[in-house]
HTML snippet that shows the backbone in 3Dmol.js (N, CA, C, O; Angstrom):
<script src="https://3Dmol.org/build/3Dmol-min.js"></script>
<div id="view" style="width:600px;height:400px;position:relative"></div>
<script>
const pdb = `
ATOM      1  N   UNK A   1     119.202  66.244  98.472  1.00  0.00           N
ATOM      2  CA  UNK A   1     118.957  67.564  99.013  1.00  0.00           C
ATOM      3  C   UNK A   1     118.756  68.583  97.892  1.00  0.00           C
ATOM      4  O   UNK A   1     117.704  69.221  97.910  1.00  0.00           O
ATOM      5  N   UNK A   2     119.567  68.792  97.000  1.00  0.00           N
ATOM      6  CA  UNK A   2     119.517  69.276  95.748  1.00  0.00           C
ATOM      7  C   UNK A   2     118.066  69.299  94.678  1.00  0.00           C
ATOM      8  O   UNK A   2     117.825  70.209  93.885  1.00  0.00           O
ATOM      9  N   UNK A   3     117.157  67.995  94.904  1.00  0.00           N
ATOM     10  CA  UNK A   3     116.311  67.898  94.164  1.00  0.00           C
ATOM     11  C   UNK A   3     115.294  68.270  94.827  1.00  0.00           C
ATOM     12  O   UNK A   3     114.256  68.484  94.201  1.00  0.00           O
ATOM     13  N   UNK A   4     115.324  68.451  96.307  1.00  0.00           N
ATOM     14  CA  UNK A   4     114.075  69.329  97.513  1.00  0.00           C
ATOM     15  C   UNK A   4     114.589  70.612  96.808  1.00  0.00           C
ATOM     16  O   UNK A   4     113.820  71.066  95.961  1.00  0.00           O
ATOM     17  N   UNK A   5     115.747  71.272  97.005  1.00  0.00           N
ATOM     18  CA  UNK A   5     116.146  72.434  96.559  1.00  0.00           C
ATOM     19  C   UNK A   5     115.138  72.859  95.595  1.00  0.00           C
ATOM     20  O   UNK A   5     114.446  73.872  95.696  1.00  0.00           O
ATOM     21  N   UNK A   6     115.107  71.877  94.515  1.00  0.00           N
ATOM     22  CA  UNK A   6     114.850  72.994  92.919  1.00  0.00           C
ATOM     23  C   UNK A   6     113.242  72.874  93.057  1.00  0.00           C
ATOM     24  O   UNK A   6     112.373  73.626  92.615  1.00  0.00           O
ATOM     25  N   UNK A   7     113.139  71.828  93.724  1.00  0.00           N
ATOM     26  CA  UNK A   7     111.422  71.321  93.768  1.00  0.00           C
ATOM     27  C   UNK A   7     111.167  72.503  94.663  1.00  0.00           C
ATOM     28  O   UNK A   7     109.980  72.825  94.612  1.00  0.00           O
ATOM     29  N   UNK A   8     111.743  73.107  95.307  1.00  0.00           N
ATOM     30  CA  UNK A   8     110.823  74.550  96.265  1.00  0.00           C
ATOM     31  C   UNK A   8     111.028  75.928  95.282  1.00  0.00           C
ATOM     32  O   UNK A   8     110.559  77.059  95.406  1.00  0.00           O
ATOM     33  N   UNK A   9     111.973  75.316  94.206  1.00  0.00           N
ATOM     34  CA  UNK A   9     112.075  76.701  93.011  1.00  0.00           C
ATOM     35  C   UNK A   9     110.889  76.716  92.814  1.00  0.00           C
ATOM     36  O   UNK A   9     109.980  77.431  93.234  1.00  0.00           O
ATOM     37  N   UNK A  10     110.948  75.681  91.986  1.00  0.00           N
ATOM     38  CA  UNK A  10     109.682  75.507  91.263  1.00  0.00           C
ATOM     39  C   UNK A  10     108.133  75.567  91.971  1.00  0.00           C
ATOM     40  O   UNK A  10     107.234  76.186  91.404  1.00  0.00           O
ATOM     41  N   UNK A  11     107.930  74.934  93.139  1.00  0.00           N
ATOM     42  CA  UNK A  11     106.618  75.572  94.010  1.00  0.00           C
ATOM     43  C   UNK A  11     106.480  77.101  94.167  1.00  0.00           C
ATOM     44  O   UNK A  11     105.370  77.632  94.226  1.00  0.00           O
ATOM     45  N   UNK A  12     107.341  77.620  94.216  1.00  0.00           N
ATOM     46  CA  UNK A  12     107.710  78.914  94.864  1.00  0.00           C
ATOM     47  C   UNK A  12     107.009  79.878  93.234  1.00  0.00           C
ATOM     48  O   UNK A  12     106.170  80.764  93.071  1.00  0.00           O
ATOM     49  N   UNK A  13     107.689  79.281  92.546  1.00  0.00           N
ATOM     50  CA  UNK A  13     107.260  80.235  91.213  1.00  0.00           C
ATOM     51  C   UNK A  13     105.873  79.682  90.903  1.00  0.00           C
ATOM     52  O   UNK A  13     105.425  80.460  90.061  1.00  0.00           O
ATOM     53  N   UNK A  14     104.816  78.589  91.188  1.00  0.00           N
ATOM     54  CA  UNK A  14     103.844  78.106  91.007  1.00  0.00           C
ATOM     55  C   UNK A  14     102.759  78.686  91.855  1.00  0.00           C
ATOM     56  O   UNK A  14     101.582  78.767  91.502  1.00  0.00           O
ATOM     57  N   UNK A  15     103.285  79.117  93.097  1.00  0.00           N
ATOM     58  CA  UNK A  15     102.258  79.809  94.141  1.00  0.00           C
ATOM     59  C   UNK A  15     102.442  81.184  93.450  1.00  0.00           C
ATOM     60  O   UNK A  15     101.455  81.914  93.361  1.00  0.00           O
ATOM     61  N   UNK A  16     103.946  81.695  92.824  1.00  0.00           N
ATOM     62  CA  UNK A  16     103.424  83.003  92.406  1.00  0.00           C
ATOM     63  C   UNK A  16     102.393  83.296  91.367  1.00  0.00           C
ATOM     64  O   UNK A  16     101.700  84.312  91.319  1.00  0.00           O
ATOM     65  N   UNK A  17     102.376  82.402  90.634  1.00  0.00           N
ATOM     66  CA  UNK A  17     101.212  82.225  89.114  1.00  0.00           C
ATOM     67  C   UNK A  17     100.008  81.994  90.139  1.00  0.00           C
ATOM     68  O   UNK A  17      98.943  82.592  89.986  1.00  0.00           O
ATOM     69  N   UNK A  18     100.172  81.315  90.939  1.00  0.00           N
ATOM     70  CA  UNK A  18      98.621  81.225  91.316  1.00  0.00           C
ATOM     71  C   UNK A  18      97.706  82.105  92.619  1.00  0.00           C
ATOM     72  O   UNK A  18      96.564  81.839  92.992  1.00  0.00           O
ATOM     73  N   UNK A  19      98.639  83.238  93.157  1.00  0.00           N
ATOM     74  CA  UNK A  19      98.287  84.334  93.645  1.00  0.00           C
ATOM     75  C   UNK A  19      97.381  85.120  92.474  1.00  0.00           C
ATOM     76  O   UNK A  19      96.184  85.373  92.336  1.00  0.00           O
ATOM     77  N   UNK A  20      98.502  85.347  91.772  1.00  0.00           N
ATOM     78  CA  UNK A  20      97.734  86.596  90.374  1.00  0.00           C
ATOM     79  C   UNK A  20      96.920  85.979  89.840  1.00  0.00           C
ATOM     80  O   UNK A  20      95.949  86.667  89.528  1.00  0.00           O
ATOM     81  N   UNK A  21      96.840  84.722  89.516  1.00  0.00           N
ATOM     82  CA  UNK A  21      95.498  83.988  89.350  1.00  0.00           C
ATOM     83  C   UNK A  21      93.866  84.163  89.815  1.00  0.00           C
ATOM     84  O   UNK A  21      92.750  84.025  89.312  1.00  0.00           O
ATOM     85  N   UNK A  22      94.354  84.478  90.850  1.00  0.00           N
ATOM     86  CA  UNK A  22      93.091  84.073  91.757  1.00  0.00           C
ATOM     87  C   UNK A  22      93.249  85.151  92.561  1.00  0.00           C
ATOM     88  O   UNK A  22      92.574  85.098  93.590  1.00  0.00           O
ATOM     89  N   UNK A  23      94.122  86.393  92.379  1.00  0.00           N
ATOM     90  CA  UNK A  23      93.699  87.920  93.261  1.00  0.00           C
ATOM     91  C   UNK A  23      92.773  88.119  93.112  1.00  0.00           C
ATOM     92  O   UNK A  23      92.142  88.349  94.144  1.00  0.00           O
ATOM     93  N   UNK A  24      91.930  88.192  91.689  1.00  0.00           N
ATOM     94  CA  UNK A  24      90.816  89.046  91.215  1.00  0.00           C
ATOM     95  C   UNK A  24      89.458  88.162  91.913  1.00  0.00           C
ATOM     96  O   UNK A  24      88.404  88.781  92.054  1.00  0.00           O
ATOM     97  N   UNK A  25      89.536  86.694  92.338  1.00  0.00           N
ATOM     98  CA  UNK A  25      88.389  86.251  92.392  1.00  0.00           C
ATOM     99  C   UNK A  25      88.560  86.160  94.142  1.00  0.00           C
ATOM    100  O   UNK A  25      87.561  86.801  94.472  1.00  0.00           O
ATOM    101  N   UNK A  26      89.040  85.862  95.073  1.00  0.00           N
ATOM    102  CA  UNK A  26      88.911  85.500  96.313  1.00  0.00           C
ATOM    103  C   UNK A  26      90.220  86.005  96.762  1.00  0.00           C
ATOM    104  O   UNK A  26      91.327  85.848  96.247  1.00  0.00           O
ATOM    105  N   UNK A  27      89.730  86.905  98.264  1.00  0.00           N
ATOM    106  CA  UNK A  27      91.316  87.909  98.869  1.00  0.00           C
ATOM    107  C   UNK A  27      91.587  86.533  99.896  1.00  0.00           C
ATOM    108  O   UNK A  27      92.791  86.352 100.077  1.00  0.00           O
ATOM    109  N   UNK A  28      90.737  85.581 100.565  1.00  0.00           N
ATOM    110  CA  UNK A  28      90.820  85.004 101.844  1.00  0.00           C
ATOM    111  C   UNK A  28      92.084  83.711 100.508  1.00  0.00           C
ATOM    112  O   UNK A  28      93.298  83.764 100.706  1.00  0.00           O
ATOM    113  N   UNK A  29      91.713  83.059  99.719  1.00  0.00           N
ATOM    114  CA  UNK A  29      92.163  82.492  98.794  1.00  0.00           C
ATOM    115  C   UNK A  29      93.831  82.642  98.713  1.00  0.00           C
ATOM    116  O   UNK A  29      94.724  81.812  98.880  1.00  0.00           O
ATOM    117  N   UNK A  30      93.856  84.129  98.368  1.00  0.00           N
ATOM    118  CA  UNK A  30      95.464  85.059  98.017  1.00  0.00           C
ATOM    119  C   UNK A  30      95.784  85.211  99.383  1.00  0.00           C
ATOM    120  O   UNK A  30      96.905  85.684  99.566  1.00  0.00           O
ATOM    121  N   UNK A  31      94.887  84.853 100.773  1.00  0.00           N
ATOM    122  CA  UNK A  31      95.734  84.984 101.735  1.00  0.00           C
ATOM    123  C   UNK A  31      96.739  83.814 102.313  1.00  0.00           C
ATOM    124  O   UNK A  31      97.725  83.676 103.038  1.00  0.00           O
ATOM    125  N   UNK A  32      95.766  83.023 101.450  1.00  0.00           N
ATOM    126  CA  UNK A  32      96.203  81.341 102.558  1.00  0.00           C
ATOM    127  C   UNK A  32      97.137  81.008 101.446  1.00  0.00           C
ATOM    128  O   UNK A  32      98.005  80.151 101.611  1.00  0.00           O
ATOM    129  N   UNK A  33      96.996  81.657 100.304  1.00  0.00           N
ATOM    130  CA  UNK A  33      98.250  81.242  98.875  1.00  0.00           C
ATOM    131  C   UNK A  33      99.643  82.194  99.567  1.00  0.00           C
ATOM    132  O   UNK A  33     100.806  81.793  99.606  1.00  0.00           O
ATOM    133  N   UNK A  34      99.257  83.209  99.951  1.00  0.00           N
ATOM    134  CA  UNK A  34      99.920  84.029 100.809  1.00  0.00           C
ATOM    135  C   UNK A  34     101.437  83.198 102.238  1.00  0.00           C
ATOM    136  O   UNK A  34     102.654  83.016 102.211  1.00  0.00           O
ATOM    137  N   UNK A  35     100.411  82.987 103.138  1.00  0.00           N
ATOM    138  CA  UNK A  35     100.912  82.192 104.397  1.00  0.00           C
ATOM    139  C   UNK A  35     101.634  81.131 103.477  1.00  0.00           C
ATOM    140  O   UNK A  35     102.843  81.287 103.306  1.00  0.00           O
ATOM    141  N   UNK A  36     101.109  80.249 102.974  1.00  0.00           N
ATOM    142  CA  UNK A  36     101.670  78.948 101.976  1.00  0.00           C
ATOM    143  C   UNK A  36     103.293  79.553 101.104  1.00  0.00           C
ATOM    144  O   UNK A  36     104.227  78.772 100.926  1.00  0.00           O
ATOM    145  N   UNK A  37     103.332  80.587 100.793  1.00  0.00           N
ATOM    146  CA  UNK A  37     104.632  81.089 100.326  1.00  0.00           C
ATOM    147  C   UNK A  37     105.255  81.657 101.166  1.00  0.00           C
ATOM    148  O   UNK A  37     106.445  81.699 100.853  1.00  0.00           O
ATOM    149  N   UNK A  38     104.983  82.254 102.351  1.00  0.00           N
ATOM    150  CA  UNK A  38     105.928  82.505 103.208  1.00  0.00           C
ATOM    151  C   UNK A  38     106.723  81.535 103.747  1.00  0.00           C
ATOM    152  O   UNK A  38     107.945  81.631 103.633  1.00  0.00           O
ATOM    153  N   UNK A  39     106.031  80.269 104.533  1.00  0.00           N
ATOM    154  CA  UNK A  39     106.419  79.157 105.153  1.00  0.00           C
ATOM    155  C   UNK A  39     107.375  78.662 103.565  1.00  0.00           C
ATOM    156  O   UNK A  39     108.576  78.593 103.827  1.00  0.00           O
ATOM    157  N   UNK A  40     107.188  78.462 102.662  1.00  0.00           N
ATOM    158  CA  UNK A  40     107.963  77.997 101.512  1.00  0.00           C
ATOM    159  C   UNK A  40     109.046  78.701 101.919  1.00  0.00           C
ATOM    160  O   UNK A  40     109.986  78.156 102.496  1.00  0.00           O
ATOM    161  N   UNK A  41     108.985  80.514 101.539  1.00  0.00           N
ATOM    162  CA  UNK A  41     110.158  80.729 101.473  1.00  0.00           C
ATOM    163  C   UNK A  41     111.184  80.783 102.114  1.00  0.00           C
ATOM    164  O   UNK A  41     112.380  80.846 101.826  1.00  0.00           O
ATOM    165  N   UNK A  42     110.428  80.743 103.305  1.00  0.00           N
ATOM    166  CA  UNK A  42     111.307  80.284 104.121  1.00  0.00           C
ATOM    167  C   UNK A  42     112.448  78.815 104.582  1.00  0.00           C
ATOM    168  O   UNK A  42     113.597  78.671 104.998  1.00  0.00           O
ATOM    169  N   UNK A  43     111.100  77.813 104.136  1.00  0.00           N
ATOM    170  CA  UNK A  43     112.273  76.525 103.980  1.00  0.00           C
ATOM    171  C   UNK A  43     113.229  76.576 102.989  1.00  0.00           C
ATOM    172  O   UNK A  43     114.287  76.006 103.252  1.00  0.00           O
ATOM    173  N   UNK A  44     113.111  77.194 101.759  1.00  0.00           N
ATOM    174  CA  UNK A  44     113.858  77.701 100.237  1.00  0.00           C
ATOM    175  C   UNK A  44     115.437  78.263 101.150  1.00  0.00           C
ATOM    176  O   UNK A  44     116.511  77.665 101.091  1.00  0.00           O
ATOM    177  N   UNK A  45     115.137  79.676 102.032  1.00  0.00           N
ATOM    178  CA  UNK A  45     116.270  80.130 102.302  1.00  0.00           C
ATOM    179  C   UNK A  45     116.893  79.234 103.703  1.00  0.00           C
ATOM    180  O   UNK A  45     118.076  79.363 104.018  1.00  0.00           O
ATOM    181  N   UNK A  46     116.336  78.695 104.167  1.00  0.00           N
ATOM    182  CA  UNK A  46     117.088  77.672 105.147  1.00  0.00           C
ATOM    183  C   UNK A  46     117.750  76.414 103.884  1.00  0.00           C
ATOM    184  O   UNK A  46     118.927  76.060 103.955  1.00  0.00           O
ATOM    185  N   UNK A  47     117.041  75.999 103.069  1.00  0.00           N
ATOM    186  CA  UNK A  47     117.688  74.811 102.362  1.00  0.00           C
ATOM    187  C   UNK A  47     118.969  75.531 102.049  1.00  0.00           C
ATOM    188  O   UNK A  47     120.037  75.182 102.552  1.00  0.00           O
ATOM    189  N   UNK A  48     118.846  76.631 101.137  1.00  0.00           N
ATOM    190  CA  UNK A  48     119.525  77.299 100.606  1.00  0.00           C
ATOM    191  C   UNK A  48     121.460  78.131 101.218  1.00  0.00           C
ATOM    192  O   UNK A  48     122.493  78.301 100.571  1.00  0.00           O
ATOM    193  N   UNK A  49     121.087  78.443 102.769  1.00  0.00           N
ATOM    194  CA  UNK A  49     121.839  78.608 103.653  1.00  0.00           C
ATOM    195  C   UNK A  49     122.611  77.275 104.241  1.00  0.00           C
ATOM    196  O   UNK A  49     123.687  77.308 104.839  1.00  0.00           O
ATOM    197  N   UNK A  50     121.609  75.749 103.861  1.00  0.00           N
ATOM    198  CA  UNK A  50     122.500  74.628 104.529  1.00  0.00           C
ATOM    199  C   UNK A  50     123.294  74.190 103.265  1.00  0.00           C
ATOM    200  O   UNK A  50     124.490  73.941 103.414  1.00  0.00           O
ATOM    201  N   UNK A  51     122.712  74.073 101.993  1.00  0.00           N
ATOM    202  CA  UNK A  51     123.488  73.914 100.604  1.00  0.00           C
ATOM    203  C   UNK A  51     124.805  74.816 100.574  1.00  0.00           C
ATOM    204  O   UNK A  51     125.813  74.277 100.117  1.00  0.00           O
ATOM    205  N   UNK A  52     124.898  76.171 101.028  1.00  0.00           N
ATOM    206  CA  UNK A  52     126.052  77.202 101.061  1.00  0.00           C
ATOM    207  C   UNK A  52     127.005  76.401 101.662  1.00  0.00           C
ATOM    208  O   UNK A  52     128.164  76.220 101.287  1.00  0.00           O
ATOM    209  N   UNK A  53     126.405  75.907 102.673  1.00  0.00           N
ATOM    210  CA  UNK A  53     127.676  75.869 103.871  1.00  0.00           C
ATOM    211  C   UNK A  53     127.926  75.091 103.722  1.00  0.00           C
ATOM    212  O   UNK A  53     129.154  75.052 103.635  1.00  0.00           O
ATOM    213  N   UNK A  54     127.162  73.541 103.509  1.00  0.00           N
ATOM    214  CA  UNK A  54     127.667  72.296 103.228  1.00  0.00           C
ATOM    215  C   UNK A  54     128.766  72.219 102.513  1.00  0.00           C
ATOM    216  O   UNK A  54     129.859  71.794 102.887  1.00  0.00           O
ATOM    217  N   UNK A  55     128.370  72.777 101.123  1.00  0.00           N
ATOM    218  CA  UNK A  55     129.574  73.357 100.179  1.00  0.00           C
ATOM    219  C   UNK A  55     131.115  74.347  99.819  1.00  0.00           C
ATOM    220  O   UNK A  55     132.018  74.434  98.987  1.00  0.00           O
ATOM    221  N   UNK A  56     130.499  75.116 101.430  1.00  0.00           N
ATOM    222  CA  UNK A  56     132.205  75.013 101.941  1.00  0.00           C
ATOM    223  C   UNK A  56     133.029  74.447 102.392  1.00  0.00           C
ATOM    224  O   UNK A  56     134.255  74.429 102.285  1.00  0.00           O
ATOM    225  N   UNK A  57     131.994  73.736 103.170  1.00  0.00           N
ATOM    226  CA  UNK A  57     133.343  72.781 103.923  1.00  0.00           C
ATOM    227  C   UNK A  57     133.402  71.828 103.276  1.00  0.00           C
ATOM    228  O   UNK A  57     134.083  71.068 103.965  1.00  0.00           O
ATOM    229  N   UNK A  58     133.048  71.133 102.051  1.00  0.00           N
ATOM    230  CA  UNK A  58     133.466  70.947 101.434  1.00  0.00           C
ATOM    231  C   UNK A  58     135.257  70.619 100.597  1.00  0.00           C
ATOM    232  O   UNK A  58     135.336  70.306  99.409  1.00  0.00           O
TER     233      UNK A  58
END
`;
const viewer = $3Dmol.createViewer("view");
viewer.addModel(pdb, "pdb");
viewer.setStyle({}, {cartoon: {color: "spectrum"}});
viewer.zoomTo();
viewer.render();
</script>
């Protein structure tokens, strides 16, 4: 679970390099790079919220 964890760090900071990348050349491009990081960040803060808790009860 831990290694999905860091692997959505790391996507997460890779879609951000590749927004600013590619703002200047295509907006439809930065949109769908767009949607693609939302749905991320969102699995990021669900992983992130089940890692918390797991680790309390703990």
């Amino acid at each position: 679970m831990k290694k999905i964890y860091k692997a959505t760090q790391v996507l997460l900071v890779i879609l951000f390099i590749a927004i600013v990348m590619v703002s200047s050349y295509s907006t439809t491009a930065v949109n769908v790079l767009g949607i693609i990081g939302i749905a991320v960040s969102s699995f990021y803060i669900y992983l992130h919220r089940k890692l918390k808790r797991d680790y309390v009860q703990d």
